[in-house]
TORFI-269392 format. One record per residue (C-alpha): residue in three letters; x, y, z. Coordinates in steps of 0.05 Angstrom, whole numbers, padded with zeros to 5 digits, always signed. Layout:
AlaXYZ;...
% end
This chain:
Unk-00344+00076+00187;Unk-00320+00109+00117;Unk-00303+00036+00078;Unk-00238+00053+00048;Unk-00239+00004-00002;Unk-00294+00037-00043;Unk-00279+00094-00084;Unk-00311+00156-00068;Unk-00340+00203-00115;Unk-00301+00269-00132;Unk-00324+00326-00107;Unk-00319+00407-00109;Unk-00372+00412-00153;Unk-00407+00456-00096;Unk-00383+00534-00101;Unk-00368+00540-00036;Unk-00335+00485-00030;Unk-00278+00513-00084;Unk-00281+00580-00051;Unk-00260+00549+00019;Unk-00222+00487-00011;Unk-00250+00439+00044;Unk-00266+00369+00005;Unk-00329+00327+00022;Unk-00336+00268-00008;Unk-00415+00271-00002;Unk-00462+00310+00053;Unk-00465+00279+00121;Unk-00394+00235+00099;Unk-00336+00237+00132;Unk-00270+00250+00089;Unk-00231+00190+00085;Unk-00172+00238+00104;Unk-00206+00232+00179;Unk-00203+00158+00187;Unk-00131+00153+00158;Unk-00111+00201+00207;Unk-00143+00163+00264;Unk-00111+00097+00249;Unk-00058+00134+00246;Unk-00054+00160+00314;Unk-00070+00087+00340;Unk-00007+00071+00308;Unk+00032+00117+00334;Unk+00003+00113+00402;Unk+00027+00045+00410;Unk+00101+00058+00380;Unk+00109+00112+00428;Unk+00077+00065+00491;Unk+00134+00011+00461;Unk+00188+00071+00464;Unk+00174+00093+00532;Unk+00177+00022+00565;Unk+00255+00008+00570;Unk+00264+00073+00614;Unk+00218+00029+00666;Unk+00261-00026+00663;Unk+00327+00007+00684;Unk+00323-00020+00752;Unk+00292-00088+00746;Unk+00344-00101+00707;Unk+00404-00075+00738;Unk+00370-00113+00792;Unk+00363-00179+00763;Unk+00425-00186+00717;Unk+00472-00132+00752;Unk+00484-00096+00689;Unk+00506-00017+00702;Unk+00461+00040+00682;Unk+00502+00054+00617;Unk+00507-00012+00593;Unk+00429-00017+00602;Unk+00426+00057+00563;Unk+00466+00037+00510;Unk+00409-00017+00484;Unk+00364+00044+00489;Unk+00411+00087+00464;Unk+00406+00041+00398;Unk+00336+00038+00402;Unk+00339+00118+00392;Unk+00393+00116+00344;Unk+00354+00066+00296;Unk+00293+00111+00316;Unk+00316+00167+00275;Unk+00364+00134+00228;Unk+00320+00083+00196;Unk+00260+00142+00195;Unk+00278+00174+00117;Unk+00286+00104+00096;Unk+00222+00092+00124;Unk+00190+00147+00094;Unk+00236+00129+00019;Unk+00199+00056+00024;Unk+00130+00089+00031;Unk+00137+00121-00023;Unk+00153+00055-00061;Unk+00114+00002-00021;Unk+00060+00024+00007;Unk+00049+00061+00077;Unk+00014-00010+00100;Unk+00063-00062+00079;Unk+00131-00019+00119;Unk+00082-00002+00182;Unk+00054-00075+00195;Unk+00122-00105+00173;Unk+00149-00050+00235;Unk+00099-00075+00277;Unk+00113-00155+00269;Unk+00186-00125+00284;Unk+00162-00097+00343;Unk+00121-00156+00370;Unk+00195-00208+00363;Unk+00235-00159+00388;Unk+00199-00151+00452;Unk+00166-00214+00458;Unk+00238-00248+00457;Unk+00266-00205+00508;Unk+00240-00258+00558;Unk+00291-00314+00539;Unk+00366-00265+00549;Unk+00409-00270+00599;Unk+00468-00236+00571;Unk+00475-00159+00564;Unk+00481-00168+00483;Unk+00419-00197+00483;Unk+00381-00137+00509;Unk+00413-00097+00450;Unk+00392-00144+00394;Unk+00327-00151+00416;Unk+00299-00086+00443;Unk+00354-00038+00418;Unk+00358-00067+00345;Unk+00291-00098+00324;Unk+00253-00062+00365;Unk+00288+00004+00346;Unk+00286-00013+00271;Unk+00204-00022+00286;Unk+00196+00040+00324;Unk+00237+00072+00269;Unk+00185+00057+00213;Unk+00129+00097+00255;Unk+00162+00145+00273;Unk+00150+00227+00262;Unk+00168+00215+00178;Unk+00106+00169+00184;Unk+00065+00234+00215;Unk+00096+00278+00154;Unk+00079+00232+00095;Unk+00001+00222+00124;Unk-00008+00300+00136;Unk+00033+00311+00067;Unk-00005+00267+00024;Unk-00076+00270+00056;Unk-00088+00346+00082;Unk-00083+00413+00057;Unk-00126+00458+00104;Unk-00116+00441+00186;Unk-00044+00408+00162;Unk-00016+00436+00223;Unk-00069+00421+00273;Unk-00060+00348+00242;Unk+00014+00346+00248;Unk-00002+00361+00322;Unk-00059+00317+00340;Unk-00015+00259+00309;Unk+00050+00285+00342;Unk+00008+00289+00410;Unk-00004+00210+00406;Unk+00069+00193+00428;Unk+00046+00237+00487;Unk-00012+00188+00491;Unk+00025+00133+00485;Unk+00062+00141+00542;Unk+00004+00167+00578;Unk-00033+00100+00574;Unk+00036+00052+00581;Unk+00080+00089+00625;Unk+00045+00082+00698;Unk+00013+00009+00673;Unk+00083-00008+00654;Unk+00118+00012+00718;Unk+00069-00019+00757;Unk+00070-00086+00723;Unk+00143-00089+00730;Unk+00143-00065+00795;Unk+00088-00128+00806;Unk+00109-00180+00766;Unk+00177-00165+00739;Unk+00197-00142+00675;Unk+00189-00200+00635;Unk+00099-00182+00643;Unk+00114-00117+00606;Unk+00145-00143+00543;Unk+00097-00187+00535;Unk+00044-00137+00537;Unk+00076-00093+00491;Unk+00084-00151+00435;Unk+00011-00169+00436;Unk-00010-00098+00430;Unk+00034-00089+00376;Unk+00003-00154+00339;Unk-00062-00121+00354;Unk-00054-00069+00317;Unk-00033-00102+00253;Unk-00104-00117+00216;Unk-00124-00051+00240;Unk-00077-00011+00194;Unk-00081-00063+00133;Unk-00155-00059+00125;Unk-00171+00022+00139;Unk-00103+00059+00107;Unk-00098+00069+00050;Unk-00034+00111+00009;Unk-00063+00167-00022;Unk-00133+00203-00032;Unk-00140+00193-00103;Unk-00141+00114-00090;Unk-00208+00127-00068;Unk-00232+00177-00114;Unk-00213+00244-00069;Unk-00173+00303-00065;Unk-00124+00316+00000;Unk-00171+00350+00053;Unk-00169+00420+00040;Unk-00143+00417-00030;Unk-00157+00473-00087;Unk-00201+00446-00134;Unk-00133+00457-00183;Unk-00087+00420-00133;Unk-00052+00364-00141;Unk-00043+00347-00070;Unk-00057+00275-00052;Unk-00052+00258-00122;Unk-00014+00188-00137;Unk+00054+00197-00184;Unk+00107+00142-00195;Unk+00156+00135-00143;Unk+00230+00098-00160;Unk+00281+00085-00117;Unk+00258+00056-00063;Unk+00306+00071-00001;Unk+00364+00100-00046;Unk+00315+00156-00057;Unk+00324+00179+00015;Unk+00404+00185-00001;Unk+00377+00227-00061;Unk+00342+00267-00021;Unk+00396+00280+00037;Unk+00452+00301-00021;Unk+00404+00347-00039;Unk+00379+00378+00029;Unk+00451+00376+00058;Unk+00466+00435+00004;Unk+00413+00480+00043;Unk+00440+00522+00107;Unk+00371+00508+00130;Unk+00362+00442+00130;Unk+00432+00436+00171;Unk+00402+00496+00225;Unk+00333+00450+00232;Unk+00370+00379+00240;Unk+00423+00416+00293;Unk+00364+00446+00330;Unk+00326+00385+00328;Unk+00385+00339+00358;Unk+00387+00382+00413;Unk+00309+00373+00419;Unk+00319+00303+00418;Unk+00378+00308+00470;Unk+00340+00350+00516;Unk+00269+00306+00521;Unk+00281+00227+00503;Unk+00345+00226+00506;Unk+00346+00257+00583;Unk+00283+00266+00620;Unk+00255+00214+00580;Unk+00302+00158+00594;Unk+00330+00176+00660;Unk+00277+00231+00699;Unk+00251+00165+00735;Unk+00323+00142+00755;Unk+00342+00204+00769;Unk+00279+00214+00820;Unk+00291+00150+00850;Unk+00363+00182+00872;Unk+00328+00235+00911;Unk+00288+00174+00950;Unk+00221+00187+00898;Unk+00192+00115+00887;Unk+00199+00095+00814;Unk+00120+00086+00817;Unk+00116+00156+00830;Unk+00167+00184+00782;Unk+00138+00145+00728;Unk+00078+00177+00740;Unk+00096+00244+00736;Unk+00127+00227+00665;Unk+00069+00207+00640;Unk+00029+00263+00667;Unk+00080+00306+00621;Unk+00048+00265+00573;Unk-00026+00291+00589;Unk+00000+00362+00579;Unk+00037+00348+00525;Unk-00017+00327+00491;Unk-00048+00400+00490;Unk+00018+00425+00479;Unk+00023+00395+00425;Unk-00046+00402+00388;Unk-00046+00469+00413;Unk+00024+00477+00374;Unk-00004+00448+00305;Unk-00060+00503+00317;Unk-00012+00561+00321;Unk+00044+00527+00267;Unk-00016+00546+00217;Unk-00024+00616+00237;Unk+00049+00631+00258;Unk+00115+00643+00236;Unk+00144+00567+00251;Unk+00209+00601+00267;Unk+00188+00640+00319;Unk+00157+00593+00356;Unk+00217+00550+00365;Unk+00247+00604+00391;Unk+00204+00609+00448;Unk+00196+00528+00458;Unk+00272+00521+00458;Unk+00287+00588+00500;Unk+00239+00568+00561;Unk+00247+00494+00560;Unk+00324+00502+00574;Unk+00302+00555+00631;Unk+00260+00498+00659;Unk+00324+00444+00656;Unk+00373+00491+00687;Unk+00326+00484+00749;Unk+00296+00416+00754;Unk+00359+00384+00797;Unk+00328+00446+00856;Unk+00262+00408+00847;Unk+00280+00334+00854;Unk+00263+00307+00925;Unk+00229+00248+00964;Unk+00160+00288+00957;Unk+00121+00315+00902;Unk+00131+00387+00910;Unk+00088+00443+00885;Unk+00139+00467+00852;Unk+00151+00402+00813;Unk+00083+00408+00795;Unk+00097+00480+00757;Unk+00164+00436+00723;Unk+00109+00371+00697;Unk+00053+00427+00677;Unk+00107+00461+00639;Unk+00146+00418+00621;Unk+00096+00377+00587;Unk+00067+00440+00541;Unk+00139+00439+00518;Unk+00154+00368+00510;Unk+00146+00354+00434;Unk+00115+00421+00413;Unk+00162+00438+00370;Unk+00155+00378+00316;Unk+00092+00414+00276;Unk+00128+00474+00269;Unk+00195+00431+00242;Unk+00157+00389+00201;Unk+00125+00452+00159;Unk+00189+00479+00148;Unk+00212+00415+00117;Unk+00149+00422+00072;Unk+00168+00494+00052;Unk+00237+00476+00043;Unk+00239+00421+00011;Unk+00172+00406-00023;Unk+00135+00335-00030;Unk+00212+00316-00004;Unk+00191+00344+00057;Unk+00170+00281+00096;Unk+00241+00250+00072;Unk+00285+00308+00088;Unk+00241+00316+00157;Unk+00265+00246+00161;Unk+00336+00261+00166;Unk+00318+00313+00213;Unk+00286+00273+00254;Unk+00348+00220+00252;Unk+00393+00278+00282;Unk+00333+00283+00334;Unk+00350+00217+00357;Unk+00420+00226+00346;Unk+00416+00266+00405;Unk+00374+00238+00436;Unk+00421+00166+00434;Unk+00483+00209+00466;Unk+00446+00243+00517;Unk+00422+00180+00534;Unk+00487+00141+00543;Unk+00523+00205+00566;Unk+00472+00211+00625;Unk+00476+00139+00647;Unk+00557+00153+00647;Unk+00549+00216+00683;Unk+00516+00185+00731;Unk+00557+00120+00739;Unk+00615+00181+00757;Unk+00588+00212+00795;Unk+00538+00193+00828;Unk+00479+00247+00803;Unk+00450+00276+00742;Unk+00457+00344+00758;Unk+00506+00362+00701;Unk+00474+00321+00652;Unk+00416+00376+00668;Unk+00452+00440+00655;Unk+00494+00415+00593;Unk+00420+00410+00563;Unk+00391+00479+00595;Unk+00453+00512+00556;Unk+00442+00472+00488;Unk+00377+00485+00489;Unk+00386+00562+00482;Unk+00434+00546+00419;Unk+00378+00508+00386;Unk+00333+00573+00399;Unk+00382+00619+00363;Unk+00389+00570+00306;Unk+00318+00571+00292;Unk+00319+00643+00279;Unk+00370+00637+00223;Unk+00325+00589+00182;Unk+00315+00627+00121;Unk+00238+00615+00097;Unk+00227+00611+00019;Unk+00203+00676-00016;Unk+00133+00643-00051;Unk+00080+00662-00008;Unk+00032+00591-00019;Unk+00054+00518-00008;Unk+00003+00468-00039;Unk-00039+00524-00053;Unk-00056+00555+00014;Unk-00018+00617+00036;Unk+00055+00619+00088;Unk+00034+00646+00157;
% end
């Protein structure tokens, strides 16, 4: 493996390299861009398997404590609240600190959060530990921390990046999700949050010894990059986290920024916030064992995974706007007629919903997170940030508004056509993003 540490030599002194603008750093090595990415995913992997945990543990603890199903949702709808809220900050302190120092801080977060969820016994407990730290943790890795790698480190295959590392929360849950449920199912609840403390420990030396902040602190350019570019080229930061404020008083002036961060709450409403945190609940109502809905979630995680890559692919090639349009349009279709598909058995026709559900499920991030880059420029990963923080503000009321609906009455079947319908809004407010007039960003040209 590539040794970060030691500076590479620059490179583009090849012709065809500058006619193509793909950086080697030397024949037969691999660009240092690669490895970042893959630590990277690792990273995110695991945040998204400690996300995806809590909507296991509904029952076993509604079980054990007698707590209702919103009281329960509110500590995850915190967790998704602080998952989107903290995010620009995130990516502000990046900026200033370091990508290593905020994600292994987020990850020690992660590891006490969880890890003291084994000693509550009161409701209030469940929201300090894995709605606050645990949220604040998640929060630091979240998409922002996708935008500044793919910002800083690649100019060619930026959206086929984007999507690869987009397609590890799909992952994530993949791997947890089914170990997770059947754990708890097992050996109770407390087993899982154990687990999910020492894997985040785990991961610590892995990201301080292989990431590093930009190319150019090991002698490269950005992947991709023009041999005149200055992509992936350190400049002084100040301001730390005020910087993100900075950056939101100056987004919030664009009409755009306001349609993407609308759209995108209703994206966030619409998957975590709904089928995310309640699909295995909600299953469970129509006599499906929780085993069995959890394992139909995380197969939406195995499609989702070429969804999502496959997304990245076409954000490079085509207009971003138009293929929100079609993510948003047909995953509302597919809401408005999942409560018809819910039953004690595994239908075929719940097989169509997972299959298609799971090409849907986060495919529209790539194409979000290159507007913000068009938009908004090296603020992109910050103002994508604060899109992303209306994601999981949506996300955090469906969440809580579920769990109420069904504490009324009795079923989720509302909660599922309230997000069909907002799901077509989001479509139509994709369309009226307004794209800037230059026809390059970092030197490569607009779809």
């Amino acid at each position: 493996m590539t040794d970060l540490r030691a500076p590479l030599p620059p490179t583009g002194d090849d012709p065809a390299d500058s006619r193509t603008g793909t950086n080697t750093p030397a024949r037969g090595r691999l660009h240092p861009a690669w490895i970042v990415a893959g630590v990277g995913f690792v990273a995110l992997l695991g945040a998204a398997a400690f996300r995806s945990v809590p909507s296991v543990l509904i029952e076993p603890l509604h079980t054990e404590f007698g707590w209702s199903h919103a009281t329960i949702s509110t500590a995850i709808s915190l967790n998704m609240l602080l998952y989107g809220l903290i995010s620009p900050f995130a990516a502000a302190l990046m900026d200033r600190f370091g990508i290593r120092k905020v994600v292994c801080s987020a990850l020690v977060l992660i590891a006490a959060g969880s890890g003291l969820t084994v000693f509550m016994t009161q409701a209030w407990q469940l929201v300090a530990t894995w709605g606050l730290l645990v949220g604040i943790g998640v929060g630091s890795m979240s998409m922002p921390f996708v935008a500044t790698i793919t910002g800083r480190w690649f100019v060619q295959s930026r959206g086929l990046v984007t999507g690869v590392l987009t397609a590890a929360g799909a992952t994530g849950q993949l791997v947890f999700l089914p170990l997770v449920a059947m754990l708890a199912h097992d050996h109770g609840w407390r087993l899982p949050s154990l687990l999910v403390a020492a894997v985040a420990l785990s991961v610590v030396p892995l990201v301080w010894l292989f990431v590093r902040d930009y190319p150019s602190d090991v002698g490269v350019q950005a992947y991709g990059a023009p041999a005149d570019s200055t992509a992936g080229v350190r400049v002084p930061i100040a301001g730390g986290a005020n910087r993100a404020l900075t950056v939101l008083a100056s987004a919030a002036r664009t009409p755009g920024f306001w349609l993407l961060a609308g759209g995108f709450a209703i994206c966030g409403a619409s998957t975590n916030g709904l089928v995310g945190t309640h699909f295995v609940t909600a299953a469970h109502d129509h006599g499906m064992p929780p085993t069995t809905a959890a394992g139909l979630l995380a197969l939406v995680g195995i499609f989702d995974i070429a969804g999502t890559i496959a997304s990245g692919w076409l954000s490079d090639r085509v207009d971003p706007r138009y293929l929100l349009l079609g993510y948003y349009s047909l995953r509302g279709l597919s809401l408005l007629i999942l409560p018809s598909l819910l039953g004690p058995h595994t239908q075929p026709s719940m097989w169509v919903f997972i299959v298609f559900y799971g090409l849907d499920w986060i495919a529209t991030v790539p194409p979000t997170v290159l507007l913000c880059r068009e938009l908004f420029g090296a603020d992109g990963p910050i103002a994508f940030g604060w899109v992303f923080a209306a994601h999981q503000v949506g996300a955090a009321i469906a969440a809580t508004g579920a769990g109420f609906i069904r504490d009324v009455q009795g079923s989720y079947d509302l909660a599922w056509y309230v997000a069909g319908a907002l799901c077509g809004l989001a479509a139509i407010m994709s369309m009226l993003v307004r794209r800037p007039k230059t026809s390059t960003v970092d030197g490569l040209v607009l779809p």
